[in-house]
C-alpha positions in Angstrom: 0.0 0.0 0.0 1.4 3.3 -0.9 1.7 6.1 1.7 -1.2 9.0 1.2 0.0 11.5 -1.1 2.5 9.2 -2.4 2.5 8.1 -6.2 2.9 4.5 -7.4 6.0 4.0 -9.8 3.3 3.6 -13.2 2.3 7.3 -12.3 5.9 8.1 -11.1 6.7 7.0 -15.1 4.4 8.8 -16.4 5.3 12.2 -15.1 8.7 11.4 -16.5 7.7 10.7 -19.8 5.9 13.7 -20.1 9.0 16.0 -19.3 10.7 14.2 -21.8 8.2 13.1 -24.5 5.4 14.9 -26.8 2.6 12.7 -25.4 -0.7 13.2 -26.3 -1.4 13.9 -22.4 1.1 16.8 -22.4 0.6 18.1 -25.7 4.4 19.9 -25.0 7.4 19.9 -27.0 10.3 18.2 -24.4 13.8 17.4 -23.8 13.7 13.9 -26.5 11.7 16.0 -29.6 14.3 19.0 -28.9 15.2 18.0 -33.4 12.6 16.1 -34.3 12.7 14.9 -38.2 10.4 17.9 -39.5 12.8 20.7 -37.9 16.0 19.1 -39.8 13.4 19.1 -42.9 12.7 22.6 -42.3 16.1 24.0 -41.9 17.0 21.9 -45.0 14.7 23.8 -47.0 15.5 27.2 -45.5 19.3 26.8 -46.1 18.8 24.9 -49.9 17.1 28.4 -51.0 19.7 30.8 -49.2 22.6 28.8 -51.1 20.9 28.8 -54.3 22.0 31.9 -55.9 19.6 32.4 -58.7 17.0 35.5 -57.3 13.9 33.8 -59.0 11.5 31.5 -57.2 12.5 28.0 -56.5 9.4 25.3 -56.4 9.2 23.0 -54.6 10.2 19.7 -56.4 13.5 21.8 -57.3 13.9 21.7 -53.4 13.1 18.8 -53.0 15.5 17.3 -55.2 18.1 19.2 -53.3 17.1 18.4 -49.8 15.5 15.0 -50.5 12.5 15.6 -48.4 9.3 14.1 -49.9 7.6 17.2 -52.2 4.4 16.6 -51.0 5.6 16.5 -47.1 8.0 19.4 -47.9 5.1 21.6 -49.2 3.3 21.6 -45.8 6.9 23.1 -44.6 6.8 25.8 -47.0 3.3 26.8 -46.1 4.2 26.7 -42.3 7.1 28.7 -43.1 5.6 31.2 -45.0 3.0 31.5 -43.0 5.6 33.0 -40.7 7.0 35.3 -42.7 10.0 33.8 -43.2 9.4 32.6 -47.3 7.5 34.9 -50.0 5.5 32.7 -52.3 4.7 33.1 -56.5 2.0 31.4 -57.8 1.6 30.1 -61.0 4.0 28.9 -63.9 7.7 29.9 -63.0 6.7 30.4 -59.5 8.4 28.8 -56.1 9.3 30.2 -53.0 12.3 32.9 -52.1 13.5 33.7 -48.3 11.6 36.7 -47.4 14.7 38.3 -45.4 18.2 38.1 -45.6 19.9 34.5 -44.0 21.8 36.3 -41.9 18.4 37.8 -40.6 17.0 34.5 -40.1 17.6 32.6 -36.7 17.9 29.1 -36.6 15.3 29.2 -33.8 12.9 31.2 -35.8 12.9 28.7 -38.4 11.9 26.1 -35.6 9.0 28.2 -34.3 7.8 28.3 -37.6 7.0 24.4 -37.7 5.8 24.9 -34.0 8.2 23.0 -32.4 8.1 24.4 -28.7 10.5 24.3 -25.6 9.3 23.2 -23.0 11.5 24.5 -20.2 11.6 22.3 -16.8 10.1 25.1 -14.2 8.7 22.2 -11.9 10.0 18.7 -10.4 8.2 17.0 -13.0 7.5 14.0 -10.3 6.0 16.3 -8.1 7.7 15.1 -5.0 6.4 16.7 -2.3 9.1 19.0 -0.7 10.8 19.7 -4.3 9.7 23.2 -4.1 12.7 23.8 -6.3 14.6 21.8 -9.2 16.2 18.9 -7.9 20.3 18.7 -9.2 19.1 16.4 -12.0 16.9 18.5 -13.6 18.2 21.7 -12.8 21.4 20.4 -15.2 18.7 19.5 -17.7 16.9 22.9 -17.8 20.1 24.7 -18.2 21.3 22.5 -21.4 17.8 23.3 -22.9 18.8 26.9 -22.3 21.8 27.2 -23.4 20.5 25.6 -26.5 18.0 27.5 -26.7 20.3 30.8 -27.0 22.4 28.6 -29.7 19.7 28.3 -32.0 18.5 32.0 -31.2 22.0 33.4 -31.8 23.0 30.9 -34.7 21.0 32.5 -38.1 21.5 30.7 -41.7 23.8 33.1 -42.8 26.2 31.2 -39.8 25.9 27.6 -41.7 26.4 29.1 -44.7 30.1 29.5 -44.1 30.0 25.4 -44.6 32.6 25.1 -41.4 36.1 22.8 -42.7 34.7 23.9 -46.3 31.8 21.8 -46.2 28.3 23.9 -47.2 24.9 22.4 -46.3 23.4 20.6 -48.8 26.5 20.9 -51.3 29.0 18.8 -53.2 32.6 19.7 -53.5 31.9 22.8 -55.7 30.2 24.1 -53.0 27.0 24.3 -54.9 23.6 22.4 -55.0 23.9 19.1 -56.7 20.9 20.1 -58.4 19.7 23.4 -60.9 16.7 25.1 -60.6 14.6 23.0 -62.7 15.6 20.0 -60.9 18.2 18.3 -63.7 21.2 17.1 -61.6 24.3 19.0 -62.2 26.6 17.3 -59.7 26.3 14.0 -58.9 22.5 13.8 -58.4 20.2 14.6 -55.7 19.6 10.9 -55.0 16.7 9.3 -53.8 14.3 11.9 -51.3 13.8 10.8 -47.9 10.7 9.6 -45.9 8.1 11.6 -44.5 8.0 11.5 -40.7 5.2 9.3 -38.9 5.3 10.7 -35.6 5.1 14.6 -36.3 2.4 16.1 -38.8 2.6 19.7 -39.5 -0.4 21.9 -38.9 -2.3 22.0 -42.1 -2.5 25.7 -43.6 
C-alpha cells in the first residue's frame, strides 16, 4: 500500500515521460523532440534556398531534389514557413518560394518556431515530489542545457551555416554548390533518392 499523497511508480513513469516526450497527455514539446525529423526538414529547406544563388522563385520539387524531403511533405513546410513570414511565395507557372529576409536575418530558432516546435523548459520537479519546491540537481542540469541551446539556435542564423565550417556547405557537393539546378536536372552527382516523411510529427495543415 502506498503512503497518502505518495505516487505508485506507473504514475511516477508517467510524469517522466511527459518532461521528456510529446505525449498526447502533455501536448508539449520536451527534452527527447528538442530536433525532431520535420525541424531538420525545415532547416534543410531554408538553407537549400539561401545557397541557391539564382533570385527567381524556386518550387518546390526543385527543393526537393536538393534536400531529398518528400515534395508533398515538404510543401506543408513551406506553407508553415511562410506563414511565418519567413518565405515569399509566387503562384503560377515559374513560380516557387524565395526567403523573405536576408539569411543572416533569419535565426535558426525562428525557423523552428515556424513548424511549431516548442521548448518546454523544466520550471517544476516533473514527479511532483512533495518537498521539491525547487529543481532537484538532476533536472536543474537538464533545464540549463535546454537553455543554453535555446540561446544557440537564437543566436546561430543561416547566414552562420552558410560559411560550410572545414569547407563543407549544407546541402552541397565539392563545388560548393547544390547538386541540383533550378529546374531540378542534376548538375553534380544527383540529388539521389528523397527521404521519408516522418510518422510521428504532422505539421499543422495551412
Amino acid at each position: 500500500m502506498n503512503e497518502p499523497g505518495a505516487i505508485g511508480g506507473r504514475e511516477m513513469y508517467n510524469r517522466v515521460r511527459d518532461c521528456v516526450h510529446e505525449t498526447p497527455r502533455s501536448g508539449q514539446w520536451g527534452w527527447s523532440q528538442m530536433i525532431n525529423q520535420t525541424a531538420e526538414y525545415a532547416l534543410r529547406a531554408v538553407v537549400c534556398l539561401a545557397v541557391h544563388p539564382c533570385a527567381d522563385p524556386i518550387s518546390a520539387q526543385a527543393i526537393s531534389g536538393a534536400t531529398r524531403v518528400p515534395v508533398g511533405y515538404l510543401q506543408k513546410i513551406l506553407r508553415m514557413l511562410a506563414k511565418r513570414g519567413l518565405l515569399k511565395v509566387t503562384r503560377g507557372t515559374g513560380g516557387g518560394f524565395l526567403l523573405a529576409k536576408e539569411p543572416s536575418s533569419i535565426s535558426v530558432l525562428e525557423v523552428l518556431e515556424a513548424i511549431n516546435l516548442r521548448f518546454q523548459r523544466i520550471e517544476r520537479c516533473p514527479l511532483g515530489i512533495e518537498g521539491h519546491t525547487r529543481l532537484c540537481s538532476l533536472h536543474r542540469m537538464l533545464d540549463a542545457e535546454l537553455e543554453r541551446t535555446m540561446r544557440t539556435f537564437a543566436k546561430t542564423t543561416i547566414g552562420d551555416l552558410l560559411d560550410g565550417d572545414g569547407g563543407i556547405r549544407p546541402l552541397c557537393g565539392s563545388t560548393g554548390c547544390l547538386p541540383i539546378s533550378i529546374d531540378g536536372e542534376s548538375v553534380e552527382g544527383g540529388a539521389g533518392e528523397a527521404g521519408t516523411a516522418p510518422r510521428d510529427v504532422e505539421p499543422e495543415s495551412v
